[in-house]
C-alpha positions as CSV (number, residue, x, y, z in Angstrom):
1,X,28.8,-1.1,19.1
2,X,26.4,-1.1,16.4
3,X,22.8,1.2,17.2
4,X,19.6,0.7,15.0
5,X,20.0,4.1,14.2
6,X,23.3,3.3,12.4
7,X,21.7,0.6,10.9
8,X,18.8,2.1,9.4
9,X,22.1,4.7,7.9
10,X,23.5,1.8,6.9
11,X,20.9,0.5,5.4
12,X,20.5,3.3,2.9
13,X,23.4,2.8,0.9
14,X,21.9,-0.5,-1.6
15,X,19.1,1.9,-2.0
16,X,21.0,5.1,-3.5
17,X,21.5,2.4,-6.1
18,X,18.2,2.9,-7.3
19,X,18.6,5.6,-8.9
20,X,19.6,3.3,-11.5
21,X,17.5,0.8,-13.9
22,X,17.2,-2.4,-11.9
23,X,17.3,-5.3,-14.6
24,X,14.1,-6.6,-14.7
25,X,13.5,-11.0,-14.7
26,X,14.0,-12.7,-18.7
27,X,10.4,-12.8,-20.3
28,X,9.0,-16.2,-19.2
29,X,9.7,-17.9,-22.3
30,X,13.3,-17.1,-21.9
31,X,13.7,-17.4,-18.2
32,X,16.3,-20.8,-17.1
33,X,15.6,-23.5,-15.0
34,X,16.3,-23.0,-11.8
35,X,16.3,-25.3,-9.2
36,X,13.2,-25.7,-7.7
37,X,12.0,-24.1,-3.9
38,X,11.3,-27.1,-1.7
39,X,8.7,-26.2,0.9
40,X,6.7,-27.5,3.0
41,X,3.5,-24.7,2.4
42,X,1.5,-26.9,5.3
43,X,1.1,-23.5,8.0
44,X,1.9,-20.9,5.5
45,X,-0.7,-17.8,5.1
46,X,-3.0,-18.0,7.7
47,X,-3.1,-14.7,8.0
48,X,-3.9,-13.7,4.6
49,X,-6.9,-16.7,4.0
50,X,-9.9,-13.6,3.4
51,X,-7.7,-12.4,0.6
52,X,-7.0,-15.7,-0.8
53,X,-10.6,-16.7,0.2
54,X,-11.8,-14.0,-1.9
55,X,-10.0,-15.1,-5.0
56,X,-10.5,-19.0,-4.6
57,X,-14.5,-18.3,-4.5
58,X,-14.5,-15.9,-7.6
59,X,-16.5,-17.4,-10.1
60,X,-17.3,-16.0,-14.2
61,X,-21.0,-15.4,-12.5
62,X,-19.4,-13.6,-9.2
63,X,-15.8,-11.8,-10.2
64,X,-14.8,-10.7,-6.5
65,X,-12.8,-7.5,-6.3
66,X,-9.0,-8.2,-4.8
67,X,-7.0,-5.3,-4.1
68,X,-3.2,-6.0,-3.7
69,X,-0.8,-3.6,-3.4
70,X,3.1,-4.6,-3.0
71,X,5.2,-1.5,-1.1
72,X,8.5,-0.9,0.0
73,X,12.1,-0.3,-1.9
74,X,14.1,-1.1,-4.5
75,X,13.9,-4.8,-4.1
76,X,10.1,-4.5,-4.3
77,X,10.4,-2.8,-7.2
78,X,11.9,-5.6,-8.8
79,X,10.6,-8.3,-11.4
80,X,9.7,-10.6,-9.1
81,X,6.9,-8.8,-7.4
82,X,5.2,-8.9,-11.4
83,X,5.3,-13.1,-11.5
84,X,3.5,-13.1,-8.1
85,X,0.9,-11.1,-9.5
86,X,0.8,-13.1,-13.1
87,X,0.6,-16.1,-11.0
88,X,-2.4,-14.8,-9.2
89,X,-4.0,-13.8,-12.5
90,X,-3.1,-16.7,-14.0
91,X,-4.6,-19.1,-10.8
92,X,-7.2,-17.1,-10.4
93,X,-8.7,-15.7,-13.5
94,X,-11.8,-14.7,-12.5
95,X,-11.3,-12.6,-9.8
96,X,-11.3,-8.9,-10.3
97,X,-7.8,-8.3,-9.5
98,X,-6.4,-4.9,-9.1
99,X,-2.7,-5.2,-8.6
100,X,-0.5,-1.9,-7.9
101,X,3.3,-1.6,-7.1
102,X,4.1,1.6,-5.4
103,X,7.2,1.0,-4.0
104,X,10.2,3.6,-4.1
105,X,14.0,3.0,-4.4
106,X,16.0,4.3,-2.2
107,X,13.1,5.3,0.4
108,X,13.8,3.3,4.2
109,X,11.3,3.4,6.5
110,X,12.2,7.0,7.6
111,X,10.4,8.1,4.2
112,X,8.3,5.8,3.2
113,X,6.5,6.3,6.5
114,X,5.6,9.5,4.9
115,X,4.6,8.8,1.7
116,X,2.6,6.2,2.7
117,X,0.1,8.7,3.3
118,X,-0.3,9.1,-0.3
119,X,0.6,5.5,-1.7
120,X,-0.6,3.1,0.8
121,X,-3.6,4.2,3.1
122,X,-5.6,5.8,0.4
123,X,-5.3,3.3,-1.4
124,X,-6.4,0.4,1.3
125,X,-5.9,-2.8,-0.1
126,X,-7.2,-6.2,0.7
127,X,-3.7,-7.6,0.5
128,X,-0.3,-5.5,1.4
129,X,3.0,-7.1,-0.1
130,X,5.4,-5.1,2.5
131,X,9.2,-5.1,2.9
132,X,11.7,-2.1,4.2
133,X,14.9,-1.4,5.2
134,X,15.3,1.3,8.0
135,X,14.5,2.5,11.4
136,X,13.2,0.1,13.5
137,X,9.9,2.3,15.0
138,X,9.1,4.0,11.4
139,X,8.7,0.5,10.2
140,X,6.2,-0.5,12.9
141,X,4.5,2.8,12.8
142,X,3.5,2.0,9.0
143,X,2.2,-1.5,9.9
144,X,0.8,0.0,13.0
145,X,-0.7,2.5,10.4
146,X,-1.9,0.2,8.1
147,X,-4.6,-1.4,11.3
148,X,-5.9,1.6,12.2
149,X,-7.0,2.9,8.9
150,X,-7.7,-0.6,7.0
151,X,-9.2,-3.8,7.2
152,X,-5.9,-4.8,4.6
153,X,-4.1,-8.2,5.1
154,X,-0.1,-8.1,5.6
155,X,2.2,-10.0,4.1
156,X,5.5,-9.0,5.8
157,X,8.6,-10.2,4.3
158,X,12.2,-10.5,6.3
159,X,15.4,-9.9,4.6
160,X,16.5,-12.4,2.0
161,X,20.4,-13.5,2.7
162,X,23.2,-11.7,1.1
163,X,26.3,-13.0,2.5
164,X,27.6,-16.1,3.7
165,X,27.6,-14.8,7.3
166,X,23.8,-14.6,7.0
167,X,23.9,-18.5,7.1
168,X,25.1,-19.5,10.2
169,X,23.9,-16.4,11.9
170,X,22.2,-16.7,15.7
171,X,18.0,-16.8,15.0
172,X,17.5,-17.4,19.0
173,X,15.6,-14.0,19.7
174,X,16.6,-14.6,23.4
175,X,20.0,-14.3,22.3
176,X,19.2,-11.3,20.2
177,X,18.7,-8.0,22.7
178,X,18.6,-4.5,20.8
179,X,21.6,-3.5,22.3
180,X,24.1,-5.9,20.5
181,X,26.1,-6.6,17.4
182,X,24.4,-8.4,15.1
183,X,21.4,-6.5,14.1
184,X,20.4,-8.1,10.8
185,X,19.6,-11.1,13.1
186,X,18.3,-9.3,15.4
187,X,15.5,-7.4,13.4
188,X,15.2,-11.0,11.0
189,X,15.1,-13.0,14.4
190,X,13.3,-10.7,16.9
191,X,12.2,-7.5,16.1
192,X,10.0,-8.3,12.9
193,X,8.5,-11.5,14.2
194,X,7.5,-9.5,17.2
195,X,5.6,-7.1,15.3
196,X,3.8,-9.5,13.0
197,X,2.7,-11.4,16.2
198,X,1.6,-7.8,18.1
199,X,-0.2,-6.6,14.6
200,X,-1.7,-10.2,13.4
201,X,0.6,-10.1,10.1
202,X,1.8,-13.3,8.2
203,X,5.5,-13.0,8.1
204,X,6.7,-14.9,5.1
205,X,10.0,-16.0,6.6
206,X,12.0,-16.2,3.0
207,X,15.2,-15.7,5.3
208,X,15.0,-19.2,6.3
209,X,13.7,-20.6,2.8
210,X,16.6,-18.7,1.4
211,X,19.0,-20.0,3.4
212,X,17.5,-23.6,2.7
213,X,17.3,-22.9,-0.9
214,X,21.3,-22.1,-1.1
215,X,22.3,-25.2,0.9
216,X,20.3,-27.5,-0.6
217,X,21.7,-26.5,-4.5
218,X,25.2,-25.4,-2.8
219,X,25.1,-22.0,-3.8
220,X,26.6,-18.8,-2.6
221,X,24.2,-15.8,-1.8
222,X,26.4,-14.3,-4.3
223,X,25.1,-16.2,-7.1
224,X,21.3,-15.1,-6.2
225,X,22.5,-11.1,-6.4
226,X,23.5,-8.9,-9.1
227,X,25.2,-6.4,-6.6
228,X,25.6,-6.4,-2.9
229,X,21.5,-6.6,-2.0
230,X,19.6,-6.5,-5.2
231,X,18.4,-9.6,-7.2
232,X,19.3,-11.2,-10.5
233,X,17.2,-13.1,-12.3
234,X,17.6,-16.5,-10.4
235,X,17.6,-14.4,-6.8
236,X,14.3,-13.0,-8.3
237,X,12.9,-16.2,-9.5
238,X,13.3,-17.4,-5.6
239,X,11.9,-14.2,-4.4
240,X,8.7,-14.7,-6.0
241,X,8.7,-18.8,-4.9
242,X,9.3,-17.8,-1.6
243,X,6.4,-15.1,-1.5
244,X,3.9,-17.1,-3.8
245,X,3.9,-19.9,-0.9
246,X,2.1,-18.2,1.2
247,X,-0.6,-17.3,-1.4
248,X,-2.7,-20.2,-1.2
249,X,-6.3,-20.5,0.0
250,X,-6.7,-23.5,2.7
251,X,-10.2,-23.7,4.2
252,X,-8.4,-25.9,6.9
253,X,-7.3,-22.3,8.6
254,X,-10.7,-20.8,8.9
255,X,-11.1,-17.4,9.0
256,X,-8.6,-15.1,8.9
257,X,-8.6,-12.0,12.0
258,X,-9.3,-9.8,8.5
259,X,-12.7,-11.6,8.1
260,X,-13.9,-10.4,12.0
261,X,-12.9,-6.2,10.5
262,X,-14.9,-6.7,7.1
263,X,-18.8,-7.1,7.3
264,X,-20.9,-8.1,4.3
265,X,-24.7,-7.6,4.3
266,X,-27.1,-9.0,2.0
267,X,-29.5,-6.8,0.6
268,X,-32.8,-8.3,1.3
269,X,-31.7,-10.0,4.2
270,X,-29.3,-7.5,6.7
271,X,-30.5,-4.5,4.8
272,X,-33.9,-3.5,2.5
273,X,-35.4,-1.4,0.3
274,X,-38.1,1.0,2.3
275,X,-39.9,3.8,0.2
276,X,-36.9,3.4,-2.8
277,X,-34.2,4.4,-0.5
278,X,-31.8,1.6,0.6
279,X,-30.6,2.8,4.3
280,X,-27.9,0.9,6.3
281,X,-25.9,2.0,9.8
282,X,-22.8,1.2,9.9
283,X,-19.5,1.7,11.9
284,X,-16.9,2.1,9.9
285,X,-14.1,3.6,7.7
286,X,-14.9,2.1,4.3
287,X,-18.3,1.4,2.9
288,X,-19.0,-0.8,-0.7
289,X,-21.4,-1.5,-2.8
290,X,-21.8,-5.6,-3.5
291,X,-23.1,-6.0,-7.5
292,X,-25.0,-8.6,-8.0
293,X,-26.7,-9.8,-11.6
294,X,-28.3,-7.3,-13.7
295,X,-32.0,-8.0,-14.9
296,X,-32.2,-8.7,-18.7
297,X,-33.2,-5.9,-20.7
298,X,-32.8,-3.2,-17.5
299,X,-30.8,0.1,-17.2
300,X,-30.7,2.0,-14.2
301,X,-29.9,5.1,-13.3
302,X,-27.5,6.0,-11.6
303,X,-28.5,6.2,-7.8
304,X,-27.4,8.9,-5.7
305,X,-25.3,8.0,-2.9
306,X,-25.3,10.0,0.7
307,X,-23.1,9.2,4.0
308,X,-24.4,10.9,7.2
309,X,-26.6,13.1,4.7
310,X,-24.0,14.6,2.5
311,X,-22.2,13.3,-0.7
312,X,-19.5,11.2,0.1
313,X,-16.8,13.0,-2.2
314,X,-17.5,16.0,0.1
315,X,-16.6,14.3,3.2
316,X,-13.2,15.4,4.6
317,X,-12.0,12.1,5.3
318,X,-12.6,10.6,1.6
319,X,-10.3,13.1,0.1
320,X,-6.8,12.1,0.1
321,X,-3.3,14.0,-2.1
322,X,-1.3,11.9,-4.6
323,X,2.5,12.3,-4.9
324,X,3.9,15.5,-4.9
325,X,6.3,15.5,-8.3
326,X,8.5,17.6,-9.5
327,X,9.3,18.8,-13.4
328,X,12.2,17.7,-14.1
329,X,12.5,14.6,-11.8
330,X,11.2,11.0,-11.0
331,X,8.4,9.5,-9.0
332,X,10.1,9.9,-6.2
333,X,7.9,12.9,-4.1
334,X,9.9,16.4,-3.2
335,X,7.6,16.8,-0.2
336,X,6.6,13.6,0.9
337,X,2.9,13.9,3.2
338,X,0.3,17.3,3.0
339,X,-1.9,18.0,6.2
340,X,-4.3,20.8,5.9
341,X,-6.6,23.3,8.5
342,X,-9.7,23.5,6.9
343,X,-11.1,20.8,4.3
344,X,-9.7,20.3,1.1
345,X,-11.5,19.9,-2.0
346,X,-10.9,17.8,-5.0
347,X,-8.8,19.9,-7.3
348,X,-5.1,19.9,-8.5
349,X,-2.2,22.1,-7.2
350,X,0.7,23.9,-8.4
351,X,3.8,24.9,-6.6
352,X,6.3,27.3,-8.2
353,X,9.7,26.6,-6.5
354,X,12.9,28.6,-6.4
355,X,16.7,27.7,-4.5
356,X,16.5,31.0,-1.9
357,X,19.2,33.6,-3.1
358,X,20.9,33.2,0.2
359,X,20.6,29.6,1.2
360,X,20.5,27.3,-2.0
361,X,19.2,24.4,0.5
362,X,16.3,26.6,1.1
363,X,13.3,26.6,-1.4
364,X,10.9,29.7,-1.5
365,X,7.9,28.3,-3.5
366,X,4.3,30.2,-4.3
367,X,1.4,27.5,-4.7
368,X,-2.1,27.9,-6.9
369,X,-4.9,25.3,-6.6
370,X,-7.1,24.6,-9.9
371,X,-9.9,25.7,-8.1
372,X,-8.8,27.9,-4.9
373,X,-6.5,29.3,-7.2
374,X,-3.4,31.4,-5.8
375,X,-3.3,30.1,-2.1
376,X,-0.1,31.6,-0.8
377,X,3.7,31.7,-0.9
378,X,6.2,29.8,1.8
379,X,9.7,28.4,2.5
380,X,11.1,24.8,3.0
381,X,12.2,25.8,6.2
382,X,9.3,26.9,8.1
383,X,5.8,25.1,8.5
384,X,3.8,26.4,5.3
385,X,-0.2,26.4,5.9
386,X,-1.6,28.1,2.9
387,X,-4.1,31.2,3.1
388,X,-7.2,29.0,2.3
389,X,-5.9,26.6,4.8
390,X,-6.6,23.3,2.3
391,X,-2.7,23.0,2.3
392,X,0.0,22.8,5.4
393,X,3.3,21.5,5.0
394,X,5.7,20.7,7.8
395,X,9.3,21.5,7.1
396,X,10.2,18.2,7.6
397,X,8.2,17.0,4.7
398,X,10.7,18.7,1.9
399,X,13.3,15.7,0.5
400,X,13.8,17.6,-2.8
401,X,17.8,17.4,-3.2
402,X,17.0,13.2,-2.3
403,X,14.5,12.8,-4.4
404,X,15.3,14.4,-7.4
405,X,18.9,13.2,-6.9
406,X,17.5,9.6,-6.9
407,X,15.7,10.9,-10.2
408,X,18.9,11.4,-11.6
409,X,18.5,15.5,-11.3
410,X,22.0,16.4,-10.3
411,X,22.3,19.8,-8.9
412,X,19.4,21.1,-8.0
413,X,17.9,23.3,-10.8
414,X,17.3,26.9,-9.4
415,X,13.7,26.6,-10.2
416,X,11.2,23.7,-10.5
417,X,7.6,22.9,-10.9
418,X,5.9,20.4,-8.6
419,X,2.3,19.2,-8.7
420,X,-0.2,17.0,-6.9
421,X,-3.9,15.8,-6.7
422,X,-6.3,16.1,-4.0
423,X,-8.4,12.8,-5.5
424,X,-11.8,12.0,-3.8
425,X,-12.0,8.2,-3.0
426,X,-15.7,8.5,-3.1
427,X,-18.9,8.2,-5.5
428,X,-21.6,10.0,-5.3
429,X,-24.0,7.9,-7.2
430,X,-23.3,4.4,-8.8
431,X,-22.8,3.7,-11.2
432,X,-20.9,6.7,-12.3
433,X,-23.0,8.6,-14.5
434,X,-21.4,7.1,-18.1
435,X,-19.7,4.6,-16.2
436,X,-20.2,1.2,-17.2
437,X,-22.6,-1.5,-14.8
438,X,-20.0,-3.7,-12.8
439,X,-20.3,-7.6,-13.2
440,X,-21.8,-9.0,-10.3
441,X,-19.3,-9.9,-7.5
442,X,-17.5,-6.5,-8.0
443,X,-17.3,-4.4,-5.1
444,X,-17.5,-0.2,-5.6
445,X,-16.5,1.8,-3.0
446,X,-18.7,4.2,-2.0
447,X,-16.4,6.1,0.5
448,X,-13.0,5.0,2.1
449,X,-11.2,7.2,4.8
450,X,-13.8,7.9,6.6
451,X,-13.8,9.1,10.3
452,X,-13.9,6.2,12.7
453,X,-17.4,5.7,14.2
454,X,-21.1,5.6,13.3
455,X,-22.1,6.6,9.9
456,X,-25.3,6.4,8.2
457,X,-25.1,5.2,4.5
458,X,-28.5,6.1,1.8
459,X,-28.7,4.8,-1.6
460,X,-31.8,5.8,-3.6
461,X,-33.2,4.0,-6.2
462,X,-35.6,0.8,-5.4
463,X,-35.3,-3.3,-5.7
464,X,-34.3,-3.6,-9.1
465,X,-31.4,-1.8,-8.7
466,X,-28.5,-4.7,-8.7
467,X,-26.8,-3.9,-5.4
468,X,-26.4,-7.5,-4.0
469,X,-25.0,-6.2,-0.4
470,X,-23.2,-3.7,1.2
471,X,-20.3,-4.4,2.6
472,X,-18.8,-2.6,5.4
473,X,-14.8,-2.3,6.8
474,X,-13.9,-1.4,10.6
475,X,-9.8,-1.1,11.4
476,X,-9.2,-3.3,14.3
477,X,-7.3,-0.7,15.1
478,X,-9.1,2.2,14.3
479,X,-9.6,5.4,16.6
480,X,-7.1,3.8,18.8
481,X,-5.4,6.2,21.4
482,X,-2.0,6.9,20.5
């Protein structure tokens, strides 16, 4: 008998694959015609209609900001996850799209539950393309992640089919326990449509277009594949069909949960000017500033920003690490996730690293900060917290001989150099002195990652400062008790 834990081993071996160029789709102009995807799109993304309202209402006068990240493993890194953003660009042009694809080859849910403290948190877009192989309760913990600390729609894709067994598989979830034998089914069948109902995700069921798709045109799953689970160019073509279905704005829906976690207020209506300060209480994580049209002829200065009576890039919360990369190597992060015992501050870091002279899968590292400067020396094998305190890392954090074997590092060099960011995601005036003034519609954040509660949020300046509204993001699942 099968266990999810074997699966989630099992599941692994596409991914070590990645190490690997993955060919990317033909340019459009020399892509072939492939049959088309026949869908019905009447039901599909409800779940995601703030994100897609958001694009459908941006205007040239009011370019709404859409954040859209797309996260998960080798498959996501593939070409198809570019088309669904072109197409977005391309059917919604003026919308001030930001489009990022973090995702890491080779990383199940067992990692990339840790480095989505870096990638996908921080980052907290409107919109979250998400697909991963691995343990069942690591995948749930991200999504479960994702609605505590943002306000960010999900798009949660199943598995698309790669053998014929796929097709005539059982998709009863009765019939589907955990305890069974046929465990693609069950997590296609049960497990991941139970979490998108428990979380509010749209699950963009490709498994069952998919299996449509290949019946209809009597095709094999082979001929979608270029290996045993990744996609040639036709399976990519189908990919992004199957996704870009769900991307459509229908005002049929309503609301989306997403718009009940994101307030907007009008300045000059929910919020004024009194005595050139612009003062609003909110409770929240995430706090923006709403442009609106600049007044001919007028140049502001930049207005200072304060949350609870400090500047937001000093506020613990707002300050988050990037990837933690190693020279030689990839993008693939050697220590995957940083916690720390007294605030950190915006600066870079250094670790020095070195194979122990008695246990080569033991590093011994010293680490300097760009402005703490030397903070302390450690080993992979115990829990690290560095002398300042800004830096603590768990043992279990350290996936060097992975990820720089994935990087295509093969052995282990005896020493290495690995570096990181502590980035604010914070302003403390807009806009940034020598920044340029946003078009109306374009939303700044003033502070994300805050701590969940009541904050108190001070711009000063005066009316003609072309701050339209400020809008305002609660987690509905934020400050929850584990």
């Amino acid at each position: 008998m099968t266990t999810l834990g074997q699966r989630s081993a099992a599941l692994l071996w596409p991914c070590l694959l990645c190490a690997a160029p993955i060919p990317l789709a033909p340019a459009p102009g020399a892509e072939p015609e492939y049959p088309p995807l026949k869908a019905d799109p009447s039901g599909l993304g409800k779940n995601v209609q703030r994100t897609m309202r958001l694009l459908a209402a941006s205007t040239p006068e009011q370019r709404n900001t859409v954040r859209v990240l797309f996260y998960g493993q080798s498959i996501t890194e593939q070409g198809w996850a570019r088309a669904v953003a072109d197409d977005l660009r391309r059917r919604f042009p003026h919308a001030d799209l930001v489009v990022e694809n973090r995702a890491l080859g080779g990383f199940s849910s067992q990692l990339l539950v840790k480095t989505a403290e870096a990638d996908l948190y921080p980052f907290e877009p409107d919109l979250v393309v998400f697909h991963v192989y691995g343990a069942h309760d690591k995948y749930e913990d991200i999504v479960r992640r994702v609605r505590e600390r943002t306000t960010a729609e999900v798009l949660q894709q199943n598995d698309h089919v790669t053998k014929p067994a796929d097709l005539a598989e059982e998709t009863d979830p009765k019939k589907l326990p955990p305890k069974g034998e046929h465990w693609d089914a069950f997590m296609n069948h049960n497990w991941l449509p139970a979490v998108s109902a428990k979380y509010g995700t749209e699950l963009c069921d490709q498994r069952a277009l998919w299996k449509r798709y290949l019946t209809a045109n009597k095709l094999e799953p082979r001929a979608l594949l270029r290996d045993g689970v990744h996609l040639n160019a036709h399976g990519e073509f189908l990919m992004a069909e199957c996704v870009k279905a769900y991307l459509r704005h229908d005002p049929a829906f309503g609301p989306s949960p997403a718009e009940a976690w994101v307030k907007t207020l009008a300045v000059g209506t929910d919020a004024s000017w009194v005595d050139g300060k612009l003062r609003v209480e909110f409770d929240g994580t995430r706090v923006d500033a709403i442009y609106g049209p600049k007044a001919k002829g007028s140049a502001p200065a930049p207005a200072a920003v304060t949350i609870d009576g400090k500047k937001p890039t000093e506020l613990p919360g707002t300050l988050a690490p990037t990837r933690a990369l190693a020279t030689p190597g990839g993008k693939w992060p050697v220590v995957a996730g940083f916690g720390w015992e007294k605030p950190p501050v915006a600066e870079d870091w250094t670790m020095e690293v070195k194979k122990d002279a008695a246990d080569a899968k033991v590093f011994a590292f010293t680490l300097s900060g760009s402005v703490t400067g030397p903070d302390g020396a450690g080993r992979s094998d115990k829990k690290f917290v560095s002398n300042s305190g800004r830096v603590a890392i768990e043992p279990g954090h350290w996936q060097a001989d992975y990820a720089l074997a994935l990087a295509g590092v093969k052995p282990v060099p005896d020493a290495f150099t690995v570096r990181w960011k502590v980035v604010p995601h914070a302003v403390d005036a807009i806009p940034a002195p020598g920044g340029r003034e946003p078009a109306a519609g374009t939303a700044v954040t003033l502070a994300r990652g805050l701590l969940p509660g009541k904050h108190v949020l001070e711009i000063a300046g005066g009316p003609g400062a072309p701050i339209a509204a400020i809008r305002v993001h609660r987690p509905p699942l934020a400050g929850a008790k584990k």
